[in-house]
Structure formats: structure tokens, C-alpha cells
mmCIF entry with sequence, helices, sheets and N, C-alpha, C, O atoms, coordinates in Angstrom:
data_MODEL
# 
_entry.id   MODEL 
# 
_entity.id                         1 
_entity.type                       polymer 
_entity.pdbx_number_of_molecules   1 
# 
_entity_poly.entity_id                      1 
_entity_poly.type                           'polypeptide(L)' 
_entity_poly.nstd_linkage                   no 
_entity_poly.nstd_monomer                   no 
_entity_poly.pdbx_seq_one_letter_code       
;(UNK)(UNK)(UNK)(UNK)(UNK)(UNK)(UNK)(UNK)(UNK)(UNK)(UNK)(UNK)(UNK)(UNK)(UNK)(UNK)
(UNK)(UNK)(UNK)(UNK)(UNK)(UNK)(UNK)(UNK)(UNK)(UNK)(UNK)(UNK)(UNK)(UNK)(UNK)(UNK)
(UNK)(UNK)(UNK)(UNK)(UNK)(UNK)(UNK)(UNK)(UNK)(UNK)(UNK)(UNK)(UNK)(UNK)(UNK)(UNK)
(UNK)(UNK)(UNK)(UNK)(UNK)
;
_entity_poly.pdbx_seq_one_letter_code_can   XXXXXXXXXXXXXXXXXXXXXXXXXXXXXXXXXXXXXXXXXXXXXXXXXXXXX 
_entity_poly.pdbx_strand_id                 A 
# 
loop_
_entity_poly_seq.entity_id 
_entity_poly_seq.num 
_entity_poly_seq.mon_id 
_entity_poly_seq.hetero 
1 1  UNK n 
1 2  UNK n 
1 3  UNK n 
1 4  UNK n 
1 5  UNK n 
1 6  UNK n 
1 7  UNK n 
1 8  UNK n 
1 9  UNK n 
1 10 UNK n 
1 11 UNK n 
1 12 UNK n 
1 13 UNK n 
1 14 UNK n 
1 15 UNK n 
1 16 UNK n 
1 17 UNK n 
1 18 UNK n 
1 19 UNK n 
1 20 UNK n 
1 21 UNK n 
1 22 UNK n 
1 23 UNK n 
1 24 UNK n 
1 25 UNK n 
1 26 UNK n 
1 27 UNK n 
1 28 UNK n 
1 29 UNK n 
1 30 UNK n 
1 31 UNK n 
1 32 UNK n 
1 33 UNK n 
1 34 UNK n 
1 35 UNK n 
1 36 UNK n 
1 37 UNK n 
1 38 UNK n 
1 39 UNK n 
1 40 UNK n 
1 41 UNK n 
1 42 UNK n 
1 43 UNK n 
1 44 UNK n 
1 45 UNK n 
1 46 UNK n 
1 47 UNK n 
1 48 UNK n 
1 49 UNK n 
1 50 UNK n 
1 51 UNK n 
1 52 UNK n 
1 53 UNK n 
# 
_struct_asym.id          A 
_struct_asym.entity_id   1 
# 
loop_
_struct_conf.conf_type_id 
_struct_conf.id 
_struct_conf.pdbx_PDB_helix_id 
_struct_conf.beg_label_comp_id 
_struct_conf.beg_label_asym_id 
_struct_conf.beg_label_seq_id 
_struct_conf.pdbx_beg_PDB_ins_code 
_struct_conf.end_label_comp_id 
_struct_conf.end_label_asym_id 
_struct_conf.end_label_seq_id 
_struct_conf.pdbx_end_PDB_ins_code 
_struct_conf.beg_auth_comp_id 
_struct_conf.beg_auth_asym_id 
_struct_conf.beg_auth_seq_id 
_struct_conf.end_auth_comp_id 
_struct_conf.end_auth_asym_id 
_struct_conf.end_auth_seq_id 
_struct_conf.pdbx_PDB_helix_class 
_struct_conf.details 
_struct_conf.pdbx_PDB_helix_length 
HELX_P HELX_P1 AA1 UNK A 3  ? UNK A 20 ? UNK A 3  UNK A 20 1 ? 18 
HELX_P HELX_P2 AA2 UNK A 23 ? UNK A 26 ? UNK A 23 UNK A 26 1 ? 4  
HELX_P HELX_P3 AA3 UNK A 30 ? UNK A 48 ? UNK A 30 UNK A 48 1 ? 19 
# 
_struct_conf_type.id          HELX_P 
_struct_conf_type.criteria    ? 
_struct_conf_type.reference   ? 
# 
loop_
_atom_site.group_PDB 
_atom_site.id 
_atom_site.type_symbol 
_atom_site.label_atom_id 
_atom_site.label_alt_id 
_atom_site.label_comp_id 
_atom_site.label_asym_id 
_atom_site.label_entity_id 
_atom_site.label_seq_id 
_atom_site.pdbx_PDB_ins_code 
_atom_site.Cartn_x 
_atom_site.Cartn_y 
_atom_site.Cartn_z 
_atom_site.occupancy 
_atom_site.B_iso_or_equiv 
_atom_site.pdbx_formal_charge 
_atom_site.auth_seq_id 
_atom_site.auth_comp_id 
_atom_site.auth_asym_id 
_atom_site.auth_atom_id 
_atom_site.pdbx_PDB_model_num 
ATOM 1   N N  . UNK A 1 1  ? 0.848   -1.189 0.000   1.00 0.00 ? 1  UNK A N  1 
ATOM 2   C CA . UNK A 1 1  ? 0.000   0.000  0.000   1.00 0.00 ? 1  UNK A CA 1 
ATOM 3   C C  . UNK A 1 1  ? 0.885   1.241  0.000   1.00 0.00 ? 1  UNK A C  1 
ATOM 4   O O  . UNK A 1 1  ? 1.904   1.216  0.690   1.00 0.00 ? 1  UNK A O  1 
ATOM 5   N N  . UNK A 1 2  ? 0.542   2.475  -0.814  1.00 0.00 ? 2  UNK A N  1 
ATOM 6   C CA . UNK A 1 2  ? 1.216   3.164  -1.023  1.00 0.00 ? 2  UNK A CA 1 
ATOM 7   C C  . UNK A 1 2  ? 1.269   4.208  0.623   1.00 0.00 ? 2  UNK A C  1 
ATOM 8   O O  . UNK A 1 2  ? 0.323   4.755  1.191   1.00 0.00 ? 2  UNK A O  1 
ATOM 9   N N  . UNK A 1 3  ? 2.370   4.183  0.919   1.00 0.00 ? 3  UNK A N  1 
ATOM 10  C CA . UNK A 1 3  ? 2.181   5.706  2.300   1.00 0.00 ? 3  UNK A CA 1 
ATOM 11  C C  . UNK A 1 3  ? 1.686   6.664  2.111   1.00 0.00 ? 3  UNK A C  1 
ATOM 12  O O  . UNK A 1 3  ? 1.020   7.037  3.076   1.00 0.00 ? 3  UNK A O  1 
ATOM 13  N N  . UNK A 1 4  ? 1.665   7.739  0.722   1.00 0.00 ? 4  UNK A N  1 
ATOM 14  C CA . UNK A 1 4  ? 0.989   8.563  0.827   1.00 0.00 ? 4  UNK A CA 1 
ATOM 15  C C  . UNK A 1 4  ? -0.760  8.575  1.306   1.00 0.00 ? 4  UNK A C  1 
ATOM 16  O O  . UNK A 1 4  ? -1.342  9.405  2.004   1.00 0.00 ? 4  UNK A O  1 
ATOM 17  N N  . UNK A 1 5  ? -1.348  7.222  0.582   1.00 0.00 ? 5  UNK A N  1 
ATOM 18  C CA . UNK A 1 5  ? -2.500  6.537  0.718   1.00 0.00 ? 5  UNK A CA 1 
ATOM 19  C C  . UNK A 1 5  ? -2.694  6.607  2.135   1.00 0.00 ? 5  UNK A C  1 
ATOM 20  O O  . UNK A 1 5  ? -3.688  7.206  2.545   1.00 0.00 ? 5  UNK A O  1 
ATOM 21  N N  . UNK A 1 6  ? -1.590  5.887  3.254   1.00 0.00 ? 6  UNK A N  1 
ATOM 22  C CA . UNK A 1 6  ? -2.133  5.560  4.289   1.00 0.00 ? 6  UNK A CA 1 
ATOM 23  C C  . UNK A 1 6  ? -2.138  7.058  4.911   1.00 0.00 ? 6  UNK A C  1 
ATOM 24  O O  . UNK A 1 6  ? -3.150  7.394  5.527   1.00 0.00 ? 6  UNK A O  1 
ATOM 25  N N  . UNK A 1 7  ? -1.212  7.853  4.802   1.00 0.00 ? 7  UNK A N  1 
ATOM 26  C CA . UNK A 1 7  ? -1.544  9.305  5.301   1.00 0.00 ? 7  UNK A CA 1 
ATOM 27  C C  . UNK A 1 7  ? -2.637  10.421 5.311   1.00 0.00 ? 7  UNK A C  1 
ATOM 28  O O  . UNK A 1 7  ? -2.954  11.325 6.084   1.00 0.00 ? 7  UNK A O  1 
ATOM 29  N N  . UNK A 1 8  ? -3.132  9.884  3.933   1.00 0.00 ? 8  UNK A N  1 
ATOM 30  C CA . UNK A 1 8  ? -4.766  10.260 3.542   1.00 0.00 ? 8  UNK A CA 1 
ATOM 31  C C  . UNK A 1 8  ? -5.473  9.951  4.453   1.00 0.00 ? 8  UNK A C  1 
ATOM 32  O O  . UNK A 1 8  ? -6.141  10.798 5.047   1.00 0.00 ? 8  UNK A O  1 
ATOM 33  N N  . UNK A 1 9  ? -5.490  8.442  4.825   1.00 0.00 ? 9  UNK A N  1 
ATOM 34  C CA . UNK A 1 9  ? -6.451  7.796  5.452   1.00 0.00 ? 9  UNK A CA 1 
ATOM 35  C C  . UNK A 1 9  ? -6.255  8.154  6.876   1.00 0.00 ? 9  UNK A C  1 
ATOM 36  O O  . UNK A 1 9  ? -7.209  8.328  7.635   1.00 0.00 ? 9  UNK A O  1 
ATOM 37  N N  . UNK A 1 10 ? -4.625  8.299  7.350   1.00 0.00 ? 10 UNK A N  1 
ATOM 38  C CA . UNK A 1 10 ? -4.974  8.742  8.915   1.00 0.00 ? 10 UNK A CA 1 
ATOM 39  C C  . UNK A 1 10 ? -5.478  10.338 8.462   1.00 0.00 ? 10 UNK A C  1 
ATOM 40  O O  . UNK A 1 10 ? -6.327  10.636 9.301   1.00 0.00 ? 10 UNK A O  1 
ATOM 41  N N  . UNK A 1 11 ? -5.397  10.915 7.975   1.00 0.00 ? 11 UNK A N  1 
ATOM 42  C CA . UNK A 1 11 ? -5.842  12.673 8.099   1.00 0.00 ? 11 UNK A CA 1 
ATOM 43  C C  . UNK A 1 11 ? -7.036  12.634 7.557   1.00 0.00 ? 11 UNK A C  1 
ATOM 44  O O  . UNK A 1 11 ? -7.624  13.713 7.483   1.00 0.00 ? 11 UNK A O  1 
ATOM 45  N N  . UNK A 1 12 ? -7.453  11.890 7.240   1.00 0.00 ? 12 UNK A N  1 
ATOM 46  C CA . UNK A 1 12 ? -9.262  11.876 7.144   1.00 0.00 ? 12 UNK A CA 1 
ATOM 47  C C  . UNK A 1 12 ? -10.144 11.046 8.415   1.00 0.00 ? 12 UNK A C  1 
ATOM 48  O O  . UNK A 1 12 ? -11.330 11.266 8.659   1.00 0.00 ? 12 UNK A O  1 
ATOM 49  N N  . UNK A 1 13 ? -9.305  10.085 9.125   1.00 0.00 ? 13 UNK A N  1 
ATOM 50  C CA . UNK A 1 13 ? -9.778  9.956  10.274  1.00 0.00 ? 13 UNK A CA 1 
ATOM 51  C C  . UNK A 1 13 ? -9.315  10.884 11.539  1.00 0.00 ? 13 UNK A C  1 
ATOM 52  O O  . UNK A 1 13 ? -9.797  10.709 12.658  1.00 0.00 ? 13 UNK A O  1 
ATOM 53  N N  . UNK A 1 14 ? -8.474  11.744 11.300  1.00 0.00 ? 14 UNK A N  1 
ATOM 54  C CA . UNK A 1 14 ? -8.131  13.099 12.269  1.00 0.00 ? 14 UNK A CA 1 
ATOM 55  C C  . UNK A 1 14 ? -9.297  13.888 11.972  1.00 0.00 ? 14 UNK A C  1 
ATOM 56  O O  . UNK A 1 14 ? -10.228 14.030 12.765  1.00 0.00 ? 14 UNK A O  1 
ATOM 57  N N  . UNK A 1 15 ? -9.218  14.599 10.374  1.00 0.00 ? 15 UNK A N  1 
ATOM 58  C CA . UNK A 1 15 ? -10.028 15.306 10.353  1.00 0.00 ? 15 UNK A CA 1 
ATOM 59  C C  . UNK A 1 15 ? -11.634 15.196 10.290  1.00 0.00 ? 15 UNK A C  1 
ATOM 60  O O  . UNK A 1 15 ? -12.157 16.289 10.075  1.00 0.00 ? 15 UNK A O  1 
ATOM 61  N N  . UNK A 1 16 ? -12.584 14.060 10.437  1.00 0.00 ? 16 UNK A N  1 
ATOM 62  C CA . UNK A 1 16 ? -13.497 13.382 10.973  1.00 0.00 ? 16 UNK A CA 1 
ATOM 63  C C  . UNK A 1 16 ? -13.676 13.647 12.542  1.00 0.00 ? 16 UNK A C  1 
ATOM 64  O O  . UNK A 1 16 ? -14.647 14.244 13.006  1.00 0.00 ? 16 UNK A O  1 
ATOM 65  N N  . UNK A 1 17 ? -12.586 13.114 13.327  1.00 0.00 ? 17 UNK A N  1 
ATOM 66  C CA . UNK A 1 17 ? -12.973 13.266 14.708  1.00 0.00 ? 17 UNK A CA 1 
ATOM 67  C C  . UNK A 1 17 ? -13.159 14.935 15.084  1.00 0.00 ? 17 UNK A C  1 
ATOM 68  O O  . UNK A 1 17 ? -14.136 15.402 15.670  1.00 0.00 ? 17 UNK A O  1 
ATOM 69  N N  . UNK A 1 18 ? -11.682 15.900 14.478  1.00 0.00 ? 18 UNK A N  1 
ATOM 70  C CA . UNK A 1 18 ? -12.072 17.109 14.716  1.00 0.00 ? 18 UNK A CA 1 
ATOM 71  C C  . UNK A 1 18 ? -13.387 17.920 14.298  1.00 0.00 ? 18 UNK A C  1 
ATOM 72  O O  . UNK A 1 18 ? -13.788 18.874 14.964  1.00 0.00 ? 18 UNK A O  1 
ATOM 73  N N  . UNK A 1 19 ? -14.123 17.393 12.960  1.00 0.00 ? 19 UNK A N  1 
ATOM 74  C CA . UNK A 1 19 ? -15.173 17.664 12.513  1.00 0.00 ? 19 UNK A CA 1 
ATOM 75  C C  . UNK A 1 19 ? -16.565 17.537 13.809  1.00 0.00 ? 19 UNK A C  1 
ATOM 76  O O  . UNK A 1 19 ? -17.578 18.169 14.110  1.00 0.00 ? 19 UNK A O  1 
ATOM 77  N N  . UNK A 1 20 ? -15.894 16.425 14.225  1.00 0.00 ? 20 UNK A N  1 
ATOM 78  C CA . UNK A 1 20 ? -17.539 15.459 14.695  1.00 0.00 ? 20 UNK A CA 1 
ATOM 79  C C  . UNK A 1 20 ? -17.315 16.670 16.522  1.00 0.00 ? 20 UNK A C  1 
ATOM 80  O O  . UNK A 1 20 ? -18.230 16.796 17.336  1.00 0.00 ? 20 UNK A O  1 
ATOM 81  N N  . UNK A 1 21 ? -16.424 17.091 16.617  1.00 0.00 ? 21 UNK A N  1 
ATOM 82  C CA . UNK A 1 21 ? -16.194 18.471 17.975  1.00 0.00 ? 21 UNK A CA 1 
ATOM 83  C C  . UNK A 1 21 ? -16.573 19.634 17.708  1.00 0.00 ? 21 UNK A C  1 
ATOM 84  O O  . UNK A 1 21 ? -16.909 20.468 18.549  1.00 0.00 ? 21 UNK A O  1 
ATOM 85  N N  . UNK A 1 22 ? -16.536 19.897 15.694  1.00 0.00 ? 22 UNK A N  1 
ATOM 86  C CA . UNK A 1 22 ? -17.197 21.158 15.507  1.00 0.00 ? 22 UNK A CA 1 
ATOM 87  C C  . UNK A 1 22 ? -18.388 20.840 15.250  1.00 0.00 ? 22 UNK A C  1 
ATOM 88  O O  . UNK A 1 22 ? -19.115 21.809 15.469  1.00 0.00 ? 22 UNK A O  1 
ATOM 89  N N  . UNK A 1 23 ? -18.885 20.057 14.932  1.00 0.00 ? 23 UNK A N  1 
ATOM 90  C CA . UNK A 1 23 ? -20.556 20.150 14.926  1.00 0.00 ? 23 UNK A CA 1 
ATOM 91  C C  . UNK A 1 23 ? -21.212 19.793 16.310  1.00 0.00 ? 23 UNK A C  1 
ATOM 92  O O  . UNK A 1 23 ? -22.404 20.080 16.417  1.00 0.00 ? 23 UNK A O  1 
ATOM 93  N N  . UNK A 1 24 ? -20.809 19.413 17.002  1.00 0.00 ? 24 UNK A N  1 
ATOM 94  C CA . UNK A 1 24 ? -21.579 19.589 18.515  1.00 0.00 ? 24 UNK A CA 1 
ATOM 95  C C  . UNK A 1 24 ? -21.419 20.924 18.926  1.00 0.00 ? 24 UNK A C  1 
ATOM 96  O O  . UNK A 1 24 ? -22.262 21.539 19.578  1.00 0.00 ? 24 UNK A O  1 
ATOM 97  N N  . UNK A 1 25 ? -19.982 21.524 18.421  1.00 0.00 ? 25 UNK A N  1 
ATOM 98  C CA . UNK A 1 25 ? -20.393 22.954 18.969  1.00 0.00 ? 25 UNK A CA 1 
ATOM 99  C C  . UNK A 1 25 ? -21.279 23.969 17.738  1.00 0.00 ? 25 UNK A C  1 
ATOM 100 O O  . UNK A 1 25 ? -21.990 24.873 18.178  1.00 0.00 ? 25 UNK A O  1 
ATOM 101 N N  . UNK A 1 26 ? -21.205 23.802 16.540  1.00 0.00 ? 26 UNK A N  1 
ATOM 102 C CA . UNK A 1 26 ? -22.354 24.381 15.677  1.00 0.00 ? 26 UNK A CA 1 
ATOM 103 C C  . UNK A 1 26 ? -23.511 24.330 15.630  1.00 0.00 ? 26 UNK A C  1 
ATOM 104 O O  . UNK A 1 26 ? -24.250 25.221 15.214  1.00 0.00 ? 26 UNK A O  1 
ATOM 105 N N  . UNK A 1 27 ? -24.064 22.470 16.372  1.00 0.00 ? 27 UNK A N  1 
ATOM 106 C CA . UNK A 1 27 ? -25.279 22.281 16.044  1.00 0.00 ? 27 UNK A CA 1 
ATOM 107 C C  . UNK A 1 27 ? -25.696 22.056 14.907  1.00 0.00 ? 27 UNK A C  1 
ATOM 108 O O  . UNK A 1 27 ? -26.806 22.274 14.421  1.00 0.00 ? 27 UNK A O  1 
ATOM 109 N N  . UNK A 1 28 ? -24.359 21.398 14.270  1.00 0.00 ? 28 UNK A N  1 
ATOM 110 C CA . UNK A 1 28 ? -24.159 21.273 12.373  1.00 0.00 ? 28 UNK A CA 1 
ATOM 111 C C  . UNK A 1 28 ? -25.833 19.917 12.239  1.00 0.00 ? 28 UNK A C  1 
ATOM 112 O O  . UNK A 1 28 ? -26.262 19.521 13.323  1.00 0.00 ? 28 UNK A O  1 
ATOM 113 N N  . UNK A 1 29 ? -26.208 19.643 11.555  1.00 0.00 ? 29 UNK A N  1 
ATOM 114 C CA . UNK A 1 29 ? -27.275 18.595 10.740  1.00 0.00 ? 29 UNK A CA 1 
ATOM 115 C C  . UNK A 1 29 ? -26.753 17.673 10.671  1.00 0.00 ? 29 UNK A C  1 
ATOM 116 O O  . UNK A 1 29 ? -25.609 18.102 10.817  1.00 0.00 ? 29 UNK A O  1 
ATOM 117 N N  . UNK A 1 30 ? -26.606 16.246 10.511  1.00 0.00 ? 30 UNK A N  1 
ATOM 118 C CA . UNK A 1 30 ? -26.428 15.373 9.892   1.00 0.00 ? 30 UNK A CA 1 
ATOM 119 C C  . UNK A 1 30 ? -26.318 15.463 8.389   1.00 0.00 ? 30 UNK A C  1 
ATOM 120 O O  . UNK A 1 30 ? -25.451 14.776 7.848   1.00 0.00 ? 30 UNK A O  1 
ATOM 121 N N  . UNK A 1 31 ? -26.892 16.030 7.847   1.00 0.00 ? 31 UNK A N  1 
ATOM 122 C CA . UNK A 1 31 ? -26.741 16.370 6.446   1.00 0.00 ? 31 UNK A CA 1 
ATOM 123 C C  . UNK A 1 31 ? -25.812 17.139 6.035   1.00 0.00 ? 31 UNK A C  1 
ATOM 124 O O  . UNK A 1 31 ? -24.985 16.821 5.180   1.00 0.00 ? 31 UNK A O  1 
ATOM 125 N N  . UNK A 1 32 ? -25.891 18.533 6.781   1.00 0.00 ? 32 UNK A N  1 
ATOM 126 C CA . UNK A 1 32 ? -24.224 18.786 6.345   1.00 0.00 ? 32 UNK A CA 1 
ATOM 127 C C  . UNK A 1 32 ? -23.007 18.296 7.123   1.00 0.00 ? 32 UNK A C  1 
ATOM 128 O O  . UNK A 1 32 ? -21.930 18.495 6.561   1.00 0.00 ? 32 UNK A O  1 
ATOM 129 N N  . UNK A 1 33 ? -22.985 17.859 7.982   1.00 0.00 ? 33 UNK A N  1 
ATOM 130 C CA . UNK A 1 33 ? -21.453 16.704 8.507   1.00 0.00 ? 33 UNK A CA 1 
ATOM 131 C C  . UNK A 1 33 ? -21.155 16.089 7.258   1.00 0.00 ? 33 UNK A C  1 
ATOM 132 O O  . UNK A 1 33 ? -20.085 16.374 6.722   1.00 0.00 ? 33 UNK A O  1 
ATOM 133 N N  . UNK A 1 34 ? -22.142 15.077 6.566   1.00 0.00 ? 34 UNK A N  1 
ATOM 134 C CA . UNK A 1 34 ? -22.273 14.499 5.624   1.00 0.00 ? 34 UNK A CA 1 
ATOM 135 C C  . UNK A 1 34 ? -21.860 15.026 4.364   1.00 0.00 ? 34 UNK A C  1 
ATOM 136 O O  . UNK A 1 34 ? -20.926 14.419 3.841   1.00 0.00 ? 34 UNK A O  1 
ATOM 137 N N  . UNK A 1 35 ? -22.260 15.872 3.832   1.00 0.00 ? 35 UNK A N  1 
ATOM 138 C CA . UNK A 1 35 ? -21.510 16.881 2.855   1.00 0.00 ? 35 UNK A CA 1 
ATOM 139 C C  . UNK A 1 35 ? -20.283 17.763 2.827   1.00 0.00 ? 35 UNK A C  1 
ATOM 140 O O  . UNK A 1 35 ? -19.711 18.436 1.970   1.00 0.00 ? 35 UNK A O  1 
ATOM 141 N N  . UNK A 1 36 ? -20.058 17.412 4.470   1.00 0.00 ? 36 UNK A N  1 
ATOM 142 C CA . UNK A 1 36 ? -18.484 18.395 4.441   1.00 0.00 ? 36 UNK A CA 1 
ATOM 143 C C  . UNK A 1 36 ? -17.719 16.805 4.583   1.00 0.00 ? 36 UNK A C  1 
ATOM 144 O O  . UNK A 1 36 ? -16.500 16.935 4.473   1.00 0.00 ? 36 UNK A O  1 
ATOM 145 N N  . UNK A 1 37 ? -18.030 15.744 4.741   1.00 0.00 ? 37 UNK A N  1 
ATOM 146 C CA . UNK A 1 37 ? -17.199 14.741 4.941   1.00 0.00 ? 37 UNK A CA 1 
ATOM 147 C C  . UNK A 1 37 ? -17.358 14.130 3.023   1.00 0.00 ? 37 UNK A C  1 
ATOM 148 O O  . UNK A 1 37 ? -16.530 13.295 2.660   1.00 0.00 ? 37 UNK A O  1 
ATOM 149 N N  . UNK A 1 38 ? -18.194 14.517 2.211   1.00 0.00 ? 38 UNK A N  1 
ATOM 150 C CA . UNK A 1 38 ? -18.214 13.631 1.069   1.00 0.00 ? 38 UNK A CA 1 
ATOM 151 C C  . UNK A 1 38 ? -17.075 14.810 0.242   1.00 0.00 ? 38 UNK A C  1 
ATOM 152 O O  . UNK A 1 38 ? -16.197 14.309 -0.460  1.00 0.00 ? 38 UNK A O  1 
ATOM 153 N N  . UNK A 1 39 ? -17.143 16.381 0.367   1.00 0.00 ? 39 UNK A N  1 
ATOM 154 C CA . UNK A 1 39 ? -16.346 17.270 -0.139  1.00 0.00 ? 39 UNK A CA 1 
ATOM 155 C C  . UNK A 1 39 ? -14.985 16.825 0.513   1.00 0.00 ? 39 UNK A C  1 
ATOM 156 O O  . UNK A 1 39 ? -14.233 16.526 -0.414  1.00 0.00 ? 39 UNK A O  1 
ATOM 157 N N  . UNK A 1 40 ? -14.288 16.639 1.860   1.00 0.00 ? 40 UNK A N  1 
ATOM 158 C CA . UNK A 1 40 ? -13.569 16.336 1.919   1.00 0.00 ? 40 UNK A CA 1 
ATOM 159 C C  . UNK A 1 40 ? -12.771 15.137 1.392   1.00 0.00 ? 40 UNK A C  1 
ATOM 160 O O  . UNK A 1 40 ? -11.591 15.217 1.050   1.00 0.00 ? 40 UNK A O  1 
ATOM 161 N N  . UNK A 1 41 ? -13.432 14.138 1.357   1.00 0.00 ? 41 UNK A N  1 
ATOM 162 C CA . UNK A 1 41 ? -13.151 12.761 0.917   1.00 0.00 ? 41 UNK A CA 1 
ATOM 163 C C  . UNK A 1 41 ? -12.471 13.020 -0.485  1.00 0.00 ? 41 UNK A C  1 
ATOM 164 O O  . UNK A 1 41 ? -11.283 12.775 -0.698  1.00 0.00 ? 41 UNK A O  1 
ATOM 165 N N  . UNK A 1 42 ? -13.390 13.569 -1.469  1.00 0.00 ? 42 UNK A N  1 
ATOM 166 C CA . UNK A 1 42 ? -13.511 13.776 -3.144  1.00 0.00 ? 42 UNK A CA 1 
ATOM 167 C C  . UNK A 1 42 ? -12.079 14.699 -3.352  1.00 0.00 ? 42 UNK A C  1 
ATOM 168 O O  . UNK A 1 42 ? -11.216 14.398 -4.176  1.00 0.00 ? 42 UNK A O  1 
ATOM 169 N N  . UNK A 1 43 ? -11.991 16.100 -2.269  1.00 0.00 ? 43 UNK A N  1 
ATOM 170 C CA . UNK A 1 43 ? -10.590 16.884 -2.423  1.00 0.00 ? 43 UNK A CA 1 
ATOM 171 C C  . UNK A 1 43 ? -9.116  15.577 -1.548  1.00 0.00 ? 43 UNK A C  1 
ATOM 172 O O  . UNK A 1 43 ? -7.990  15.525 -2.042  1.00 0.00 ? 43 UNK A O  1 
ATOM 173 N N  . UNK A 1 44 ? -9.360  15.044 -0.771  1.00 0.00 ? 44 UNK A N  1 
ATOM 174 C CA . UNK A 1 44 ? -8.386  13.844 -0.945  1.00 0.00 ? 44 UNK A CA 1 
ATOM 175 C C  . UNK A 1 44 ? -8.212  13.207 -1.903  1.00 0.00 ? 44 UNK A C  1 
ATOM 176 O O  . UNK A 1 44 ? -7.085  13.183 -2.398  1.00 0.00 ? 44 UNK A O  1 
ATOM 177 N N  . UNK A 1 45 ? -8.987  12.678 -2.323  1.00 0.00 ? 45 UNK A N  1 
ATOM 178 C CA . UNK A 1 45 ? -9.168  11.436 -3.682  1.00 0.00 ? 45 UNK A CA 1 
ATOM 179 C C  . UNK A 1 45 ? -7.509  12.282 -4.593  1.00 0.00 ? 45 UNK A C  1 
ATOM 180 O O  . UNK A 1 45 ? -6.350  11.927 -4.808  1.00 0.00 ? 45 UNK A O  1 
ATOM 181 N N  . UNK A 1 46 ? -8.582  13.825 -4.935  1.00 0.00 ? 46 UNK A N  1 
ATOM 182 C CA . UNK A 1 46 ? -8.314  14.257 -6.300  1.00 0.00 ? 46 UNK A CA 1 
ATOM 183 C C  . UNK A 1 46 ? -6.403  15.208 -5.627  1.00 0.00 ? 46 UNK A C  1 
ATOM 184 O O  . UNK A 1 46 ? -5.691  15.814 -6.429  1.00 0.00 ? 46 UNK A O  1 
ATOM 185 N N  . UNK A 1 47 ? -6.106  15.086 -4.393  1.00 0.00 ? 47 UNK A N  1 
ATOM 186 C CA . UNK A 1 47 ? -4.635  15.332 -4.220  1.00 0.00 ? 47 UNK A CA 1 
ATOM 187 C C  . UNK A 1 47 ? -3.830  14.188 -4.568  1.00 0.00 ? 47 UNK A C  1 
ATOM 188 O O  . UNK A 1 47 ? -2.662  14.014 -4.917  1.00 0.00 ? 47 UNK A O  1 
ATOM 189 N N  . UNK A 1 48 ? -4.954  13.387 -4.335  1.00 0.00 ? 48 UNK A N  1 
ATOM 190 C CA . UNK A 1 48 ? -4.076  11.813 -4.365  1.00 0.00 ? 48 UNK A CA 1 
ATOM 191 C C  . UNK A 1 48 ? -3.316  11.694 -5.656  1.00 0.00 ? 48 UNK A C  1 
ATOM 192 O O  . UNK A 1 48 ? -2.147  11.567 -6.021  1.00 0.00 ? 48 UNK A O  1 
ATOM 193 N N  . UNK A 1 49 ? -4.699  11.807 -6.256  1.00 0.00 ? 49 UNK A N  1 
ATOM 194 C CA . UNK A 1 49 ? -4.978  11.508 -7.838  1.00 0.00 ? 49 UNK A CA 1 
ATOM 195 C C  . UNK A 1 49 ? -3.615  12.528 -8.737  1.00 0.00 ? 49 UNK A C  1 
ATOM 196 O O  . UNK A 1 49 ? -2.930  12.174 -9.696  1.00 0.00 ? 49 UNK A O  1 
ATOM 197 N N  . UNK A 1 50 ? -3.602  13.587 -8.130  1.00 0.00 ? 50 UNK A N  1 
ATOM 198 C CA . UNK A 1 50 ? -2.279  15.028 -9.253  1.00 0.00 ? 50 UNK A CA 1 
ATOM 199 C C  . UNK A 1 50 ? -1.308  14.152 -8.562  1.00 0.00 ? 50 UNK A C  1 
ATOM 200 O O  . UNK A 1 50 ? -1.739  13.278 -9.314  1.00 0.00 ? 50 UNK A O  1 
ATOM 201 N N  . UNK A 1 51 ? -0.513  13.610 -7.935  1.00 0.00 ? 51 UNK A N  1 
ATOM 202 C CA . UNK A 1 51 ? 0.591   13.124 -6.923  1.00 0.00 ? 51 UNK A CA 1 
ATOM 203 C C  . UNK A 1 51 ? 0.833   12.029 -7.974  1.00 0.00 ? 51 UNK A C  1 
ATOM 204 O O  . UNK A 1 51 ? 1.620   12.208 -8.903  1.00 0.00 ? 51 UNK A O  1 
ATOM 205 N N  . UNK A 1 52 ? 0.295   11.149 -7.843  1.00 0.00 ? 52 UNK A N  1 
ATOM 206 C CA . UNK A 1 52 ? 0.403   9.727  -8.815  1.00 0.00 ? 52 UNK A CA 1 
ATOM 207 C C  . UNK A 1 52 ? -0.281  9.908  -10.182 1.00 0.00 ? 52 UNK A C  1 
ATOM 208 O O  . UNK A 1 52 ? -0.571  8.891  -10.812 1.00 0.00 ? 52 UNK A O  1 
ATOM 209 N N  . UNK A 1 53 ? -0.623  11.380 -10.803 1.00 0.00 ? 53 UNK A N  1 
ATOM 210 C CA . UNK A 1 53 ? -1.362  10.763 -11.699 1.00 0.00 ? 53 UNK A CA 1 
ATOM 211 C C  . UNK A 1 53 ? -0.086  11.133 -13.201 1.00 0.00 ? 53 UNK A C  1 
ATOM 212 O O  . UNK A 1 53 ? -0.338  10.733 -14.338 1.00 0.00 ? 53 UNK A O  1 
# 
């Protein structure tokens, strides 16, 4: 497995937990947690993607 890959994956489970501390203090929706976690995911993918592509 490539390291950059696994570094993605720990900084999207960092930035998940820090997320899931700002929406208890926003009072964020479920729906947008959800949309700031599918935008985040997609801007990982696509750093991944210019790196190796």
C-alpha cells in the first residue's frame, strides 16, 4: 500500500474526529457533517490523484 494513501487515510480519520467536535459545537445537521465529509473525501481522492497521476 502506497504511504501517501495511508496518510490520507490517517488525516481523514483526524479530520473526521475534529469535525464530529465542531458540529456539537455548531449544532451542524447530519446532512451537512455528511456533505463536508463527502467534499472532503472527493478533495483527498483528487490530491491523491495530481501526486500519482
Amino acid at each position: 500500500m502506497d504511504t501517501g494513501l495511508i496518510l490520507l487515510v490517517f488525516l481523514a480519520l483526524l479530520f473526521a474526529w475534529l469535525l464530529n467536535k465542531v458540529r456539537r459545537f455548531f449544532r451542524l445537521s447530519p446532512v451537512a457533517y455528511g456533505g463536508v465529509m463527502v467534499v472532503f473525501v472527493v478533495a483527498m481522492l483528487l490530491i491523491w490523484g495530481q501526486q500519482h497521476g
